[in-house]
C-alpha positions, -999 to 999 in steps of 0.1 A, spaced: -577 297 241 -548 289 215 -535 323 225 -532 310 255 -517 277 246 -493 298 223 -482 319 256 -477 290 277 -455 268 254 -432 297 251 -431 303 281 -419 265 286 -391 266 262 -379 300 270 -383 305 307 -354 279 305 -322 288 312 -290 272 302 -282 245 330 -314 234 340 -332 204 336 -362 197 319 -378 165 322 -412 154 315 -425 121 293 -429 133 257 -441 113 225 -418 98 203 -396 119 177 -419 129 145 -390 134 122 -352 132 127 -322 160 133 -301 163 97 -263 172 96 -239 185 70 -234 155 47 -250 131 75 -222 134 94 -219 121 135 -188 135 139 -161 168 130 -128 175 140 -116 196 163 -113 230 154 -144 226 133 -181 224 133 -209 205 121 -246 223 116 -276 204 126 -312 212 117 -343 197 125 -356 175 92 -398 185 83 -398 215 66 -434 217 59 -452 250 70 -466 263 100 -455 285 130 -434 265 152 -413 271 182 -379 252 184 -355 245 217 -324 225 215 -309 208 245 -280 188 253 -278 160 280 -295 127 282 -333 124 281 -354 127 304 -330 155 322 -321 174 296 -301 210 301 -314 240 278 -291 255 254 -297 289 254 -310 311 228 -311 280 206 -348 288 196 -340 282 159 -343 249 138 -304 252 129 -278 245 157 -243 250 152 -223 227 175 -185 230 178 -185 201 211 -193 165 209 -225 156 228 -261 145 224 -280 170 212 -320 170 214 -346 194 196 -384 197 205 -407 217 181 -444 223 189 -464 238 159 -484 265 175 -507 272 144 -529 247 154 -547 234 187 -514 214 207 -516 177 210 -498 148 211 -500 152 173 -483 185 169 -457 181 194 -424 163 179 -409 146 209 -374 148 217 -356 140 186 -316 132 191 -283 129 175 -255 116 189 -223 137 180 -183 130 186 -156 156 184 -129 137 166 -91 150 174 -77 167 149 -40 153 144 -8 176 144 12 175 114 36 199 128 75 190 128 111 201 126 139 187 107 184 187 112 203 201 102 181 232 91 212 256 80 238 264 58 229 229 37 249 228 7 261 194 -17 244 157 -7 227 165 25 209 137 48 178 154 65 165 140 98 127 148 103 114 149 135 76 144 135 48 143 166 43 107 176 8 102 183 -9 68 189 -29 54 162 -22 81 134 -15 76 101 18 101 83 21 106 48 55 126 40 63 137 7 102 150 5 96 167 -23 122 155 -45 127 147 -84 111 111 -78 87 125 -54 101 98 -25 71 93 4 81 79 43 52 67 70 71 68 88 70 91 119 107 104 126 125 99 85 156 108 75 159 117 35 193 118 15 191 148 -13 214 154 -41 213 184 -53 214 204 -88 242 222 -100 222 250 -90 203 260 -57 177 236 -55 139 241 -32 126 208 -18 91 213 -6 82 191 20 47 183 28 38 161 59 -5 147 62 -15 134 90 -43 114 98 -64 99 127 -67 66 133 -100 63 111 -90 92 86 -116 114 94 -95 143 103 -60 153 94 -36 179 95 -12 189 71 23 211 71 42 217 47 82 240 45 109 245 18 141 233 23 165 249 4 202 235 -4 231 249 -18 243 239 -50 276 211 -43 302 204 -62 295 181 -98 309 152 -90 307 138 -134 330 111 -138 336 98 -175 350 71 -189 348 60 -230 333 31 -223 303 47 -203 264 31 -208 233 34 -188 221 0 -175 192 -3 -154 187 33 -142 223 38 -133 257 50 -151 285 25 -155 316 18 -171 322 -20 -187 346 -38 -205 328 -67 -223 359 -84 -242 364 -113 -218 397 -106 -202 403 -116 -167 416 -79 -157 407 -44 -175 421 -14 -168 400 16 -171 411 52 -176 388 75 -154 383 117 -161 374 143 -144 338 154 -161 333 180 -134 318 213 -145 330 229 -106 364 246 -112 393 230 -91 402 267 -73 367 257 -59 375 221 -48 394 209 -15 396 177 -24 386 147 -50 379 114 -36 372 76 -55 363 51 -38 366 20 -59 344 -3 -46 369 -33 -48 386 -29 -14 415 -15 -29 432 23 -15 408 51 -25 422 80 -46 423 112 -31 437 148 -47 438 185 -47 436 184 -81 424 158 -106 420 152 -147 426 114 -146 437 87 -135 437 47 -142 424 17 -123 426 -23 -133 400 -43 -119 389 -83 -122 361 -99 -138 334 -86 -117 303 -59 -106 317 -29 -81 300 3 -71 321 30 -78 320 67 -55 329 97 -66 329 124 -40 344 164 -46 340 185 -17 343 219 -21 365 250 -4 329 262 11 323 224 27 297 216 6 301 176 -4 286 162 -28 293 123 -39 278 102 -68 280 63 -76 284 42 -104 292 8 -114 320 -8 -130 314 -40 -146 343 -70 -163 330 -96 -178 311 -113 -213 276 -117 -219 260 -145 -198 251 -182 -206 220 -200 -190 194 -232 -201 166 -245 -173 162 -281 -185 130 -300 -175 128 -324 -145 110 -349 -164 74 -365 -154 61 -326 -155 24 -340 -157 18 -332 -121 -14 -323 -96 -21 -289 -80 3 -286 -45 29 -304 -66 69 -289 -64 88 -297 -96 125 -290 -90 143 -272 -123 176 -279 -131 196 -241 -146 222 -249 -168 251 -235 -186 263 -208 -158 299 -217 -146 318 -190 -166 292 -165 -159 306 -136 -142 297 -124 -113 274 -95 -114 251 -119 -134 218 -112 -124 186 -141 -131 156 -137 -135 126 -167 -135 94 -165 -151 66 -187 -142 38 -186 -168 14 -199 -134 4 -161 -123 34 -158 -96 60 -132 -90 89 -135 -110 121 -151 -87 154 -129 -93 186 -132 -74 221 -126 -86 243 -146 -62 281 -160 -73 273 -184 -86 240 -189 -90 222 -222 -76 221 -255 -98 184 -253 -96 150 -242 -84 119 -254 -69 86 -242 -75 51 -251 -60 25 -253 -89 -10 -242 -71 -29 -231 -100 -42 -259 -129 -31 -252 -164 -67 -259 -177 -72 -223 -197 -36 -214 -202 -23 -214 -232 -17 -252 -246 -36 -262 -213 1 -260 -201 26 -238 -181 60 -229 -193 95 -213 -170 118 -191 -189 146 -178 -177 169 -146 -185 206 -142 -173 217 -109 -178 241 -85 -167 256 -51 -183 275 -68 -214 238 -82 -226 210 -111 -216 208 -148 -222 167 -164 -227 159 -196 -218 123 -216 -217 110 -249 -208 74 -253 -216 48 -286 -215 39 -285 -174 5 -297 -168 -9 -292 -139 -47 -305 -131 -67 -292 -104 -68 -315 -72 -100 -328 -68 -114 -326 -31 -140 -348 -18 -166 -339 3 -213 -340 3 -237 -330 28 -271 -346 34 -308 -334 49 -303 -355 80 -294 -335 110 -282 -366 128 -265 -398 115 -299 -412 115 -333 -419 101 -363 -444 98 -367 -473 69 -384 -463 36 -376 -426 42 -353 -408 14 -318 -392 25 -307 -370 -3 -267 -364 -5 -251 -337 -25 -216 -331 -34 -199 -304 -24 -163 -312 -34 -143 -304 -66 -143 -328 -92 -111 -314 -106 -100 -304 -141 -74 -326 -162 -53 -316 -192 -64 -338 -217 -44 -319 -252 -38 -287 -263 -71 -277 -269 -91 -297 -240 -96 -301 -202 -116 -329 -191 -131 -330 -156 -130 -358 -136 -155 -384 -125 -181 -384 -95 -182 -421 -78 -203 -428 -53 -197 -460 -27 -227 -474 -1 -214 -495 23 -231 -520 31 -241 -528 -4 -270 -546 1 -306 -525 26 -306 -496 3 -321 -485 -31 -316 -453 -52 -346 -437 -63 -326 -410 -81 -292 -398 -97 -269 -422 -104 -236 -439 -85 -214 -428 -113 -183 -448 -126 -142 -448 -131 
């Protein structure tokens, strides 16, 4: 008889042929289909494994199906308890143990998993110009726009610069030497669960050196400048040729000065002079060479002294949260322009900078926070003016700020009311608030309750509370 039984539920499975249905009313799933790392989903181009979970012993025969129970199309020659799917679908697997007499009990059901084939992105893209690059060279990228994706470009570059950009365009300066900029490009789907990634070498031609020197040379804030800190209204500066690219390789020197004036332009070049006024400019220097290659670098020229500032207090700086306390900055008139400020707020926000000519009398701030915690159980502004001759500090301190308290309580009633002699309870659920007391304490403030009418009421517990 269970030779028999054996016979016939083979025959079931495999007398099926890929495309037809087969539907009948089965019991419930006994265990569950398992994936690679749980997944529900791959990417195109991929796969995902599936295999039925119980592993326990026995001789069992196994057919996976695809469809949507009951009718349910056979996948053929998928008699094992691993399935390898490379198309999104439902997939169903029914395994009869055929060790032992066939019941409900040995018979799995239909156990499903529902899989998606996510789209794999393309990363793939081109970039202009893509020859003879030589000097400073702007490269337009040219990616494939696809809704929803996310891009990730890395040009490669000394300071590793990154775009999401879909189409960027990228500005390298190159060595002295011939320099390889590996570009890589990611890209990802909208939920990151597939991406694609291409990467080319861009290779440019070594340009022209375009050093500039000048004796009174200094590196301020990243960049190379020239300054003349002595406090005249007008300095002339004495520029030189610091270019290691020989001049029979050179087709021209350009300067722009950055001060509107005529730029300097020569065949050949060792120095030359320039005045300019109290002031910050951007200085270019740009060589291009007999081959076309053009390369161009910028630097700043500064005139002026080192700056002068004070912030004074606006008085009555014991204030409440949501409060805006109005600073006065002092001392800045003969400040030169090219002055740049920069204000500190000891109250957790970013730090305000701006470097317009001139600079504003003052500057408002909205205290949020409470000083309760901070040192002195108070906040304190500084200030620093600085600019390429040196920096100025200034500081205000004593700002306390206590926490706005916000009233609000709930009670047990869920309507405005109840019966005599029965007990409403009501419970705060406002902010009492936080005032700083000294340097060392913050008090917080007082809970008082009001009953109006006063008179039809008792408490039986807590207590009204008082100024």
């Amino acid at each position: 008889m269970r030779i028999f039984r054996l016979i016939l539920l083979m025959g079931v499975f495999l007398g099926l042929k890929e495309g037809n249905t087969f539907s009948q009313s089965a019991p419930n799933c006994k265990s569950s289909i398992t994936s690679t790392n749980g997944a529900n989903s791959f990417c195109s181009g991929k796969n995902l494994l599936l295999w039925y979970g119980d592993t326990s012993s026995g001789k069992k025969v196994y057919q996976w199906f695809t469809g949507s129970y009951p009718k349910l199309k056979v996948i053929t020659g998928a008699i094992s308890p691993q399935l390898l799917v490379t198309t999104g679908d439902t997939f169903y697997v029914r395994v009869v143990d055929t060790s032992i007499s066939h019941s409900a009990s040995t018979d799995t059901g239909y156990c499903f998993r529902i899989i998606t084939k996510d789209l794999t992105p393309n990363s793939n893209f081109t970039y202009t110009p893509n020859t003879a690059l030589c000097g400073t060279t702007t490269i337009n990228f040219t990616g494939v726009n696809q809704a929803g994706c996310q891009y990730d470009w890395n040009f490669g570059d000394i300071n590793y610069n990154q775009s999401s950009s879909v189409n960027p365009s990228h500005t390298y300066i190159p060595n002295n030497t011939s320099t390889s900029y590996h570009v890589t490009l990611i890209v990802k789907n909208a939920n990151s669960t597939c991406f694609d990634t291409t990467k080319a070498t861009i290779v440019i031609s070594a340009g022209p050196d375009a050093k500039l020197d000048e004796t009174s040379a200094i590196l301020y804030d990243g960049g190379i400048g020239f300054v003349d800190c002595s406090g005249t209204n007008t300095s002339a500066f004495t520029f030189t040729n610091a270019s290691t690219t020989t001049v029979s390789n050179v087709s021209n020197y350009n300067i722009s000065w950055g001060d509107n004036s005529t730029d300097f332009n020569g065949t050949t070049f060792t120095n030359t002079n320039h005045t300019y006024n109290i002031g910050l400019y951007k200085l270019k220097y740009k060589i291009t060479g007999t081959n076309g290659c053009v390369n161009t670098k910028q630097y700043f020229v500064f005139v002026g002294t080192n700056p002068a500032v004070g912030i004074g207090s606006p008085g009555n700086t014991v204030i409440c949260t949501g409060a805006t306390l109005k600073f006065p900055i002092n001392n800045t008139v003969n400040n030169p322009p090219g002055t740049t400020y920069i204000l500190h707020f000891t109250d957790g926000t970013p730090d305000t900078s701006f470097s317009t000519y001139p600079p504003p009398d003052s500057i408002s701030h909205i205290f949020n926070t409470s000083s309760c915690g901070y040192p002195s159980n108070a906040f304190q502004v500084s200030i620093l003016a600085k600019n390429p001759c040196d920096s100025t500090p200034g500081s205000i301190g004593g700002i306390k700020v206590s926490l706005q308290p916000k009233v609000d309580f709930t009670d047990n009633l869920n309507i405005d009311t109840t019966c005599i002699n029965n007990t409403v309870t009501f419970t705060n659920t406002g902010n009492i608030g936080t005032i700083p007391y000294s340097l060392s304490n913050c008090n917080s403030g007082n809970i008082v309750w009001s009953i109006s009418p006063a008179t039809g009421w008792s408490l039986s517990s807590g207590s009204l509370g008082s100024d």
